[in-house]
Every structure is written in structure tokens, then in C-alpha cells.
C-alpha positions in Angstrom: 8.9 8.8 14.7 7.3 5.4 15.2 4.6 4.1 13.4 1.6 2.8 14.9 0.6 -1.3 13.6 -2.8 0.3 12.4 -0.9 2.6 10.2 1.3 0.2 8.7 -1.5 -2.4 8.3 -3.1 1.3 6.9 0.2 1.6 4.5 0.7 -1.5 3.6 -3.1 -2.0 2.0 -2.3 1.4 0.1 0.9 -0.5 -1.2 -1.0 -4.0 -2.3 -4.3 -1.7 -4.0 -1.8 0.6 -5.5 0.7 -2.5 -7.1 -2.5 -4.4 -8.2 -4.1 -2.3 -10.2 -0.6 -1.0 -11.4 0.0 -4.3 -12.3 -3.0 -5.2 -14.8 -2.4 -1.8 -16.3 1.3 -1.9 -17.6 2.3 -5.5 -16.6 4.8 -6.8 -13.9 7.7 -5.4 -15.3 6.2 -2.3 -16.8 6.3 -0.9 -13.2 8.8 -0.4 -10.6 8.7 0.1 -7.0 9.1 3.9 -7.1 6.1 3.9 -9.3 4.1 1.9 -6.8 5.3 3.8 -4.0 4.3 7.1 -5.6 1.0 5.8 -6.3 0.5 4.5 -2.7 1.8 8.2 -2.1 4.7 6.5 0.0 8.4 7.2 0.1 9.9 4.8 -1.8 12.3 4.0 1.4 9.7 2.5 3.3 8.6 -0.7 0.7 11.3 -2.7 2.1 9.6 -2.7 5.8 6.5 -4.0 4.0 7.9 -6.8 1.8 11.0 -8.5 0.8 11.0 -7.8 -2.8 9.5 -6.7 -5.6 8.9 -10.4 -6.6 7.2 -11.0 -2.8 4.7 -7.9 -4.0 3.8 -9.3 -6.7 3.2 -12.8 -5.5 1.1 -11.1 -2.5 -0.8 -8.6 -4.8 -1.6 -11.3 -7.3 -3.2 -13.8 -4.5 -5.3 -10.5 -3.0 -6.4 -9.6 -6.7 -7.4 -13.7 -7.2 -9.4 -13.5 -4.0 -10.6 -10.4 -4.8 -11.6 -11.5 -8.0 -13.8 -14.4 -6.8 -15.4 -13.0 -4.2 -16.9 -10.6 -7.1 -18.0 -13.6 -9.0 -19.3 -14.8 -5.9 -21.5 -11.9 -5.4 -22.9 -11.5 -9.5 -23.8 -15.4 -8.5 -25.7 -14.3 -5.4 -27.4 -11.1 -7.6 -28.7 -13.7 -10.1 -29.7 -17.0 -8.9 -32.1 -18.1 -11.8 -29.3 -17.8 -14.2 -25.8 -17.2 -12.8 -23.2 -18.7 -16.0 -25.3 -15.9 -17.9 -24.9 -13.5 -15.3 -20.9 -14.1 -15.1 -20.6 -14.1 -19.1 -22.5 -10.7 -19.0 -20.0 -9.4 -16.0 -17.2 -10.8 -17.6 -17.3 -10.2 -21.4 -18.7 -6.0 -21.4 -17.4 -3.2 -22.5 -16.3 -1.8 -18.7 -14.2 -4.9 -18.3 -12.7 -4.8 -21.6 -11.8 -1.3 -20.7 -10.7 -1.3 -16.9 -8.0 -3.4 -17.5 -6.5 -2.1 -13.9 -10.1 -3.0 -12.1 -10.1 -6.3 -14.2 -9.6 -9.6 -14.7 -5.4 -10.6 -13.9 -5.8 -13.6 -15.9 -6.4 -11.3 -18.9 -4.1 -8.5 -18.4 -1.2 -10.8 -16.8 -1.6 -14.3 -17.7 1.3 -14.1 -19.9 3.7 -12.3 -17.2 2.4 -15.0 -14.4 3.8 -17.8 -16.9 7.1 -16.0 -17.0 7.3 -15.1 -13.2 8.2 -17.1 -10.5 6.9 -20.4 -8.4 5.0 -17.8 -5.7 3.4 -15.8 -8.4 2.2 -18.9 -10.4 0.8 -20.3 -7.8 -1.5 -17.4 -6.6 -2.2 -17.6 -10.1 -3.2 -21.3 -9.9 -5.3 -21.0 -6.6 -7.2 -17.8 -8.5 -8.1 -19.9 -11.3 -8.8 -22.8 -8.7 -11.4 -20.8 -7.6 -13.3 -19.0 -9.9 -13.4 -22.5 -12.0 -15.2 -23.9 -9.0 -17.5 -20.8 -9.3 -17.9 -21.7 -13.0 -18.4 -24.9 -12.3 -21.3 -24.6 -10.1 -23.2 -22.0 -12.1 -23.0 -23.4 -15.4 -26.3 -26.0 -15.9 -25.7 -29.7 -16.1 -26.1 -32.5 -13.5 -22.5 -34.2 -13.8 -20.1 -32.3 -11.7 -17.5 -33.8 -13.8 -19.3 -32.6 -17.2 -19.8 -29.1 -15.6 -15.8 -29.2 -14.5 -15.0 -29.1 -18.3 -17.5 -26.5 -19.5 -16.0 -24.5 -16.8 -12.3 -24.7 -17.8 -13.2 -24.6 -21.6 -15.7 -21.5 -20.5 -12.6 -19.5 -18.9 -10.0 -20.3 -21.6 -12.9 -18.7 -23.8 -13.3 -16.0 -21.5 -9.8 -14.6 -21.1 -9.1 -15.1 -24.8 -12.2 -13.1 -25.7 -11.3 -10.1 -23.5 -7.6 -10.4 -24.5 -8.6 -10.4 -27.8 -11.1 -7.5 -27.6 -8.6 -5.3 -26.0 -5.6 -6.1 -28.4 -7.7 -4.9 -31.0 -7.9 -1.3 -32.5 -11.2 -1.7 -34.0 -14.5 -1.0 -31.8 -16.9 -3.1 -34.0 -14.0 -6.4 -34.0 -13.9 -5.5 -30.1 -17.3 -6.2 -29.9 -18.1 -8.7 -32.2 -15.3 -10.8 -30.5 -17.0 -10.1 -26.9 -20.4 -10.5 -28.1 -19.7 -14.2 -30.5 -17.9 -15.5 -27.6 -20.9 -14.9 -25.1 -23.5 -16.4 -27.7 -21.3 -19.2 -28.3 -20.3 -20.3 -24.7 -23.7 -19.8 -24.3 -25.3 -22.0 -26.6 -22.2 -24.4 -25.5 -24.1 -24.9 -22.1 -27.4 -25.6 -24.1 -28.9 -22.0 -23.0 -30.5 -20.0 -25.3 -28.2 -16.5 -26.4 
């Protein structure tokens, strides 16, 4: 029986949503295709008429989870125009993201596998970050671009490491304290009060 192209276009979102999220939760290598397939509830069979790898998924889910990613930074910007760098530091460093790894961040939950992976993968990575540094970059306050470029990369290197951190930790009052020093700090960094 043939497929129609809104069915695979259908299929093949269910594949991407089911691989990113499976993704941030175990890691790149913690899953396989039959895992992804069962979670798209696919036959594992029909992957290959989708994409040419494994390694061609991942690339493609990473760059849909980077777009993704700052088009939801775009919008807390929108929701909070009078103060967006706190309004991204509050999004970014809670409790839900710390604890939705498979809804969160993929710089956080698979910056490490993107260094090891290959050229395609890194550079969705590299776009991603391209992005939401630009989005960083325009909300935090400061008149030189170039002054506001450099809060912005220092501000996500702070950001990933605090959530990283604040999940590799077994202790809820660390977690915290971790999530809650870096926000007052990259705060006060930009000369805004915590």
C-alpha cells in the first residue's frame, strides 16, 4: 500500500519529535533506531525511507531542536520587553528546565556528544548557538554591540554550565543554589539589579 506525501511528511515529523527529545534524555548513543521508531510508533523498517542514517537523524533533529530552541527565546523576549536578559535567565535557569531535560536545552543535555559527533551534527550545533547568542546579544543592556557580544557568550557558557551542573547533582538545595547564584551573578554581570 502506498503512502500518501502528507503521511510521510506526517511520519517523518513523528520520527524528528520522537529522536529529539530521545536524544536530550539518554544522549546520542544512548538510543538506537528501534528505540526511536517505537517511540514514533513506526516499524523500524520504514526509517531508512526517511533518512540515510542514524548520523543524518541526528544532524536533522539537532538543527530542528536549535531552531526550535530560538524561536522559544524569541517569544519569552516578545512576552517581556522591559526586561528580556532577565526574562531569558528566569526561563532558562528554573526548576522545569533543570528537570525536562527531553523538552530542554541540547546544549545542556548534548553538548558533550555534539563535540564528539560528526561535521553535520556540529554544525547545527554551531548555527543553534549562532542564534540564540544573537538573541542574547540583543536583550542583554549595553550600548556597544560588541560589549553586549561578549556578555552574551560569557552569559551562555554560564548558562549551560549552571543547568548541567544543577542536574549532575543529587542534592536539591546544591541544585538550586547553583541555578539560583548563577542567575544573581550573570545578573549583576550586566549591571541589573538580582
Amino acid at each position: 500500500m502506498r503512502v500518501s506525501r502528507e503521511k510521510t511528511a506526517e511520519n517523518r515529523e513523528r520520527i524528528l519529535n520522537a529522536a529529539a527529545g530521545l536524544f536530550r534524555t539518554r544522549g546520542f548513543n544512548g538510543v538506537g533506531v528501534a528505540d526511536i521508531m517505537q517511540a514514533a510508533d513506526l516499524t523500524h523498517g520504514g526509517f531508512y525511507g526517511h533518512f540515510a542514517s542514524k548520523d543524518d537523524l541526528v544532524a536533522q533533529a539537532s538543527r530542528r531542536t536549535m531552531r526550535r530552541a530560538a524561536a522559544n527565546w524569541e517569544g519569552v523576549v516578545a512576552d517581556a520587553p522591559d526586561h528580556p536578559y532577565a526574562a531569558l535567565l528566569d526561563h532558562y535557569l528554573s526548576a522545569r528546565h533543570r528537570d525536562d531535560p527531553g523538552h530542554g536545552c541540547a546544549f545542556a543535555a548534548l553538548g558533550n556528544d555534539a563535540a564528539r559527533s560528526g561535521k553535520a551534527v556540529r554544525h547545527a550545533f554551531g548555527e543553534g548557538l549562532q542564534q540564540l547568542l544573537d538573541i542574547l546579544t540583543e536583550a542583554i543592556p549595553g550600548r556597544s554591540k560588541a560589549v553586549r557580544r561578549r556578555k552574551a557568550v560569557i552569559a551562555m557558557a554560564a548558562l549551560v554550565g549552571a543547568v548541567t551542573l544543577a542536574r549532575a547533582v543529587d542534592d536539591p538545595k546544591l541544585s538550586e543554589e547553583i541555578l539560583g547564584t548563577a542567575r544573581r551573578e550573570l545578573l549583576a554581570a550586566a549591571g541589573l539589579a538580582a
